[in-house]
C-alpha positions in Angstrom: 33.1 56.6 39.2 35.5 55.1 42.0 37.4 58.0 41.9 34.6 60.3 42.4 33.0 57.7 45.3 36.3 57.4 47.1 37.0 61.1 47.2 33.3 61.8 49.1 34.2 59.0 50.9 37.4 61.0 52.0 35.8 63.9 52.1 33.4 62.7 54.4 35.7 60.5 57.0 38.0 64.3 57.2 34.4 65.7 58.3 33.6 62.9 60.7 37.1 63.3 61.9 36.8 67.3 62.1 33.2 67.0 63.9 35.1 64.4 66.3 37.5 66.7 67.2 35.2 69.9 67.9 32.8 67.8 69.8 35.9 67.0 71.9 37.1 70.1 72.3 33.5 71.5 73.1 32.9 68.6 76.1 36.3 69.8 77.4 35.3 73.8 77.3 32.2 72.6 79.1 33.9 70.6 82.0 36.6 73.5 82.3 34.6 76.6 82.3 30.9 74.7 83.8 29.7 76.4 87.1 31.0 75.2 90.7 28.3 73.3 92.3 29.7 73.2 96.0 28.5 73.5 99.4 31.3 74.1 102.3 30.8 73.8 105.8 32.5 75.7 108.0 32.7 74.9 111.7 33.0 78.1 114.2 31.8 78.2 117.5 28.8 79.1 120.5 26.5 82.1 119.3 27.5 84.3 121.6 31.1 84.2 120.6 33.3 85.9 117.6 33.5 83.0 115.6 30.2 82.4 114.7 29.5 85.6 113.0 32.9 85.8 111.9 31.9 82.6 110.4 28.7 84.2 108.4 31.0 87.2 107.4 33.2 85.0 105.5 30.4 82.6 104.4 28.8 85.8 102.8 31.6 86.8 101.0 32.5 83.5 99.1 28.9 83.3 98.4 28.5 87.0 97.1 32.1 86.7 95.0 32.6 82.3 94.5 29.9 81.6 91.8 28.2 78.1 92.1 29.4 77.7 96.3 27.3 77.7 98.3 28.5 78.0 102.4 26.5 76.1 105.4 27.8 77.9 109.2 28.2 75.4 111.8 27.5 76.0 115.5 30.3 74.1 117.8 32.1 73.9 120.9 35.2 76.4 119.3 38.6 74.9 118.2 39.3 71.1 119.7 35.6 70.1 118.0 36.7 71.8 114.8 39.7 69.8 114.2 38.0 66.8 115.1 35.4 67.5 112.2 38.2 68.9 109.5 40.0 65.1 110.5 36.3 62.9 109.9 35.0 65.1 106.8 32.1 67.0 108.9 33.4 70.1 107.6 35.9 71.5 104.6 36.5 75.0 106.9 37.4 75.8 110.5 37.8 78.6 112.3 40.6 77.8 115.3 43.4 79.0 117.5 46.8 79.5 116.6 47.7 77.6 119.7 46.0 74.4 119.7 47.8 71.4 118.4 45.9 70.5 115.3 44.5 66.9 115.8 43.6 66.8 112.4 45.8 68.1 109.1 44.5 71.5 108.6 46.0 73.8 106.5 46.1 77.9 106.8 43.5 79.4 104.5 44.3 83.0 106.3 44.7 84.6 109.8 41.3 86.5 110.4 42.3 88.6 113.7 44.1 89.0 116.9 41.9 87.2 119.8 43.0 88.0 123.8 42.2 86.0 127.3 39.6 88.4 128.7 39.1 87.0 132.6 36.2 89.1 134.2 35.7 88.8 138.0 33.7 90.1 140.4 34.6 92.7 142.7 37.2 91.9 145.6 39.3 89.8 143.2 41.9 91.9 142.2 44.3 89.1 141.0 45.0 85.6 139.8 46.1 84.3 143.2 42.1 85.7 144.6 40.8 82.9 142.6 41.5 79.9 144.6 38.7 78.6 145.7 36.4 80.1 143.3 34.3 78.6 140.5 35.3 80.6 137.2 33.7 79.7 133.3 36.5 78.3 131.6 35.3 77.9 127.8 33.0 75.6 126.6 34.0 71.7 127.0 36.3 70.9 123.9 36.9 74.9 123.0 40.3 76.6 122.7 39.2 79.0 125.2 39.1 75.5 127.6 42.6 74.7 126.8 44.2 78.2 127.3 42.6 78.9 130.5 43.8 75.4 132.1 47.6 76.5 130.4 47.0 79.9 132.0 45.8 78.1 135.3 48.8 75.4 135.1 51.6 77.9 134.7 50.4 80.5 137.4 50.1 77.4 139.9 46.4 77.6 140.2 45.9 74.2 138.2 43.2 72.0 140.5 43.2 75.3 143.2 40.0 77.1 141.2 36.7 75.0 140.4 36.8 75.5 136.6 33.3 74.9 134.9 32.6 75.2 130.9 29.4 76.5 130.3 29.0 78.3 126.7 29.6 81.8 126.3 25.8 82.6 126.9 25.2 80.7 129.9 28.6 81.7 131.5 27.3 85.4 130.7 24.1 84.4 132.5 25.8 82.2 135.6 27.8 85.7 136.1 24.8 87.6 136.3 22.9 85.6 138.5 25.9 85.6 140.8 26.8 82.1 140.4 30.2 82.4 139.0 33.2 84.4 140.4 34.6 84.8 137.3 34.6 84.1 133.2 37.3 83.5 131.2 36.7 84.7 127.8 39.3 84.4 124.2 37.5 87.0 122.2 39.0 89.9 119.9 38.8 93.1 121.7 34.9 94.8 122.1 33.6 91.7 122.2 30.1 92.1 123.3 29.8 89.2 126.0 32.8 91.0 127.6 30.4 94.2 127.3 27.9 92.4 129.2 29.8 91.0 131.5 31.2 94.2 132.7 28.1 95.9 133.0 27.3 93.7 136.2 28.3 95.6 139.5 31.8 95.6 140.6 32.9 93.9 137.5 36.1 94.3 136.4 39.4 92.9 134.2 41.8 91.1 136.1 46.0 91.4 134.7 47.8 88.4 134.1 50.8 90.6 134.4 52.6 93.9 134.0 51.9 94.8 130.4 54.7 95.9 127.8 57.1 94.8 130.4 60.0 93.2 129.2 61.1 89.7 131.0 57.4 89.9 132.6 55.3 86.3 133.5 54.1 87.4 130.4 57.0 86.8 128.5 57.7 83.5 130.6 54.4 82.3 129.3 55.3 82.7 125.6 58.3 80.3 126.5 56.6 77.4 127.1 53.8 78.3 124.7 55.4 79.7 121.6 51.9 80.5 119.5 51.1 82.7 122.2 52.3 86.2 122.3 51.9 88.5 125.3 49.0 90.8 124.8 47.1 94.0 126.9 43.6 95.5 126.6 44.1 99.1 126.3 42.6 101.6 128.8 39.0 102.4 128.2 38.5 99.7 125.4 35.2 98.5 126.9 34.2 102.3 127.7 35.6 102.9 131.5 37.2 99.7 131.7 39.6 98.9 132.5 40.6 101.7 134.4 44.6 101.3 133.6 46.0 98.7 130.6 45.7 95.0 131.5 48.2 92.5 130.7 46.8 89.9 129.6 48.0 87.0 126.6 47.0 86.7 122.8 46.3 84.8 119.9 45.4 84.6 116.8 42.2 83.3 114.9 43.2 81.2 111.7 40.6 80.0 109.1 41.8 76.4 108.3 40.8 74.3 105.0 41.1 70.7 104.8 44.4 69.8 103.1 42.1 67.7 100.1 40.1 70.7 99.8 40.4 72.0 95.9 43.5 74.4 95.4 41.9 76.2 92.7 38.1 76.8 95.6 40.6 77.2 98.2 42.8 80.5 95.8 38.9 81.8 95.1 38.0 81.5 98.7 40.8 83.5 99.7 40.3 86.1 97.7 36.7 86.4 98.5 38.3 86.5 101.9 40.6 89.5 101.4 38.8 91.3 98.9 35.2 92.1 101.1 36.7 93.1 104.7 34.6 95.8 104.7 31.0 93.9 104.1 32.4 91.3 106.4 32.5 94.1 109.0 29.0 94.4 109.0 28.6 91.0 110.6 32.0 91.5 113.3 33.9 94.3 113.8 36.6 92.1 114.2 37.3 91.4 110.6 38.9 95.2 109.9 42.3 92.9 111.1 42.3 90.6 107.9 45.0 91.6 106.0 47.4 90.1 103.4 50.7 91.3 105.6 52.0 88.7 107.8 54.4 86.2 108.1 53.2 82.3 107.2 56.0 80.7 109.8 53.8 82.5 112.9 51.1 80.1 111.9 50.6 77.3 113.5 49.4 75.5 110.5 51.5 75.2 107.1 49.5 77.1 104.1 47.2 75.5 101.9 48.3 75.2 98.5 45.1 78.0 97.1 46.1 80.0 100.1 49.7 80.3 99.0 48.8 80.4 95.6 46.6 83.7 95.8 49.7 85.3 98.2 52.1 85.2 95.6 49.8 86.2 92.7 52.0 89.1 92.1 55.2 88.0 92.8 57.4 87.7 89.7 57.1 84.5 87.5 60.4 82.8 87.4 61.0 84.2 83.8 61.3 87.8 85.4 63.0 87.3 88.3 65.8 85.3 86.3 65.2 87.6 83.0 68.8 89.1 83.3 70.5 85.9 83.9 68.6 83.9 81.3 69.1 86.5 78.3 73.0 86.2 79.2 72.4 82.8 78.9 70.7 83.2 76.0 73.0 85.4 73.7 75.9 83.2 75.0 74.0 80.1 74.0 73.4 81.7 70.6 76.9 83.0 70.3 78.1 79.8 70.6 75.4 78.2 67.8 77.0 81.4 65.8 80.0 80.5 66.3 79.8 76.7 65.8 77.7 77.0 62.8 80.2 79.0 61.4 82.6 76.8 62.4 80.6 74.2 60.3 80.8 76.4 57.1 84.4 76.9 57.7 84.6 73.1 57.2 82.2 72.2 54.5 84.1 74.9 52.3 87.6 73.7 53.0 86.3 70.5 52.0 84.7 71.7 49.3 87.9 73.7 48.5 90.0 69.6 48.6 87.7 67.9 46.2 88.8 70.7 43.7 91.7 70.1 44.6 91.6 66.6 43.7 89.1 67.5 40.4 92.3 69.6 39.0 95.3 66.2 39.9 92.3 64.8 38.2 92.7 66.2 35.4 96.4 66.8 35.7 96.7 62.5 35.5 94.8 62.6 32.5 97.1 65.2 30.7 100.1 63.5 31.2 101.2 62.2 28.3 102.5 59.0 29.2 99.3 56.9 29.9 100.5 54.5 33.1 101.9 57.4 34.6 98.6 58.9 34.7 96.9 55.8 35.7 99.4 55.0 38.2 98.2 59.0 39.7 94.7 58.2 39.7 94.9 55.3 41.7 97.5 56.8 44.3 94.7 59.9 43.8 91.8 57.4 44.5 93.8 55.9 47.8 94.5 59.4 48.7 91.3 60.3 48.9 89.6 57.5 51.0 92.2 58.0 53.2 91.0 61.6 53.4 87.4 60.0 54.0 88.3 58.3 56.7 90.4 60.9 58.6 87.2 63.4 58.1 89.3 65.7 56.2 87.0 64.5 53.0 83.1 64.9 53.8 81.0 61.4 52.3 78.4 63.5 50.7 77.0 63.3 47.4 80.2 65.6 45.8 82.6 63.0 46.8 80.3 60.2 45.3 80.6 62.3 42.4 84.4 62.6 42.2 84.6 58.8 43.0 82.4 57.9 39.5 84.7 61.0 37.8 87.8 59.8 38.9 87.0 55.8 37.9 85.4 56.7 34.5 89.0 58.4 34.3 91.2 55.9 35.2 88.9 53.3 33.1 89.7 55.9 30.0 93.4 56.0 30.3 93.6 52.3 31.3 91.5 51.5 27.4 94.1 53.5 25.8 96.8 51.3 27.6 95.7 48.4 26.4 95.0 49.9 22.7 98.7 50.7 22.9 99.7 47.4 24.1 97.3 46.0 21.1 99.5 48.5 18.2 102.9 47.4 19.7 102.5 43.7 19.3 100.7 44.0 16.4 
């Protein structure tokens, strides 16, 4: 009966312990595979801008293809309020410009498109220099479109010479219409509709910053002392019959920017969201048929986020294949070389195999000789012999020597009786 009791009770502990285990490895599934529950902010800019519905074309797609996120758009001032929410924790994503130094520690999520300074003026301004004196919208207070213009304005030597004002987008378009500005300055992919509406107001047209597609231009010497901008044109006819001949004008690009704490694994799905629904995001900005996969990180302002890079190199080889030739060299000489030792091994285990014979035969040879100290006098040089063998390696201490060590002294006791029973008959 304790027999029987204390093998249920065994039985039972292994299938408490079993249960235990299962129930572990069930809570685990659960907290891997259990459904996001997430809400990202992402901070764009004014209405009447790209960014915001840029901002609901990329919100739709990581809610349409992200299960369990959920994405809020934020209306803001543009780039220099973006950062400053990324660096207090108002918002996870931000779109910005490649040119602004990032006040807070954003990392690239993806470059969404090519932005351009579009500076519409009224008519009898046909250059930079017309514009002393004139009041011109110059981005919103706290935008990237704020800071560009007054670098533009600073390097052409019109720095404190124009009366710069920073209405948004949709009040600048209105000021313009009602005649009270002389000019807008506008960063805005190209067909932007505010540059549509501006341009549809009488005598309206794009002013150059310089000789486009130039070489050595003030173009050029712009992207010197501002190295995340690139020189830049609006074609002829972009915005229908304007403007009448290319303008030069600079560029930029717009970058979707993640905090750096942000989740690597939300940040690799987000991207992908990104990259994979272009064309739906299209529907909300024509501006997102520039995403693409194909450019180079080090033009970014902004280092990569660890998801971002992550989903980039999804199908570059694993380490395993780019190294596969190298490694199975490695291999078949590492196992050559096991080969080779282990047979090595055998090689020595036999020959020492081959000496305790050897010494089993003098063994026997000692016993046969006829004088009886003689062969005693053998066994002991024999037994001498042989640790000496032991301790120069040449002998393995293994259970056949221990063997040949009881042999040989049950031996030597044998002949060293019959001495003595010799010694015994010749006194007698």
């Amino acid at each position: 009966m304790g027999e029987a009791g204390a093998a249920r009770r065994g039985r039972r502990g292994r299938a408490a312990v079993g249960l235990t285990v299962l129930a572990s490895i069930a809570l685990a599934a659960y907290f891997v595979t259990r459904p996001r529950d997430v809400t990202l902010r992402i901070a764009t800019a004014g209405r009447g801008g790209t960014y915001y519905p840029i901002g609901e074309g990329i919100a739709a797609a990581i809610e349409r293809d992200v299960p369990g996120v959920r994405v809020t758009v934020l209306e803001t001032s543009g780039t220099v309020e973006n950062h400053e929410l990324l660096a207090r924790g108002g918002c996870e994503l931000a779109l910005v410009q490649n040119d602004t130094p990032a006040t807070s520690p954003a990392r690239a999520v993806a470059p969404i498109y090519p932005e351009v300074l579009h500076v519409v003026a009224r008519a009898g301004i046909d250059d930079l220099d017309a514009l002393r004196g004139r009041r011109i919208a110059g981005g919103a207070e706290g935008s990237g479109t704020a800071r560009l213009v007054a670098s533009v304005l600073g390097h052409f030597g019109l720095a404190g010479r124009v009366a710069v004002v920073h209405p948004t987008t949709a009040d600048a378009v209105a000021a313009f219409r009602r005649g009270e500005l002389d000019a807008v300055a506008l960063v805005a992919a190209l067909r932007a509709d505010a540059v549509d509406e501006l341009l549809a107001v009488d005598g309206a047209h794009l002013l150059s910053l310089g000789p486009p597609g130039v070489p050595g231009s003030t173009l050029d010497g712009f992207e010197v002392n501002f190295p995340f901008v690139v020189p830049a044109l609006v074609p002829q006819g972009a915005y229908g019959r304007h403007p009448a001949t290319a303008v030069g004008t600079v560029g930029l690009r717009a970058v979707l920017v993640a905090r750096p704490d942000l989740d690597a694994e939300l940040v690799h799905d987000v991207t992908r969201a990104i990259y994979e629904n272009r064309v739906e995001m299209m529907r909300h900005h024509r501006a997102a048929r520039h995403i693409t996969e194909r450019y180079d990180p080090a033009e970014l302002r902004f280092a990569l986020h660890p998801g971002a890079e992550a989903y980039l190199r999804r199908d570059q080889p694993s380490f395993l294949q780019r190294n596969a030739p190298a490694l199975s060299f490695a291999f078949a000489t590492f196992m050559a070389t096991l080969s080779a030792l282990l047979g090595l091994r055998q090689h020595l285990v036999r020959r020492r195999r081959r000496r305790i014979d050897e010494y089993y035969r003098r063994v026997e040879a000692s016993v046969a000789e006829a004088d009886p100290s003689q062969g005693a006098r053998a066994l002991r040089e024999l037994q001498r012999e042989a640790l000496r063998e032991l301790i120069a390696d040449r002998l393995e201490a293994n259970q056949a020597f221990t063997i040949f060590q009881d042999y040989l002294r049950s031996e030597l006791a044998a002949l060293e009786r019959r001495l003595e029973e010799r010694d015994g008959q010749a006194s007698a």
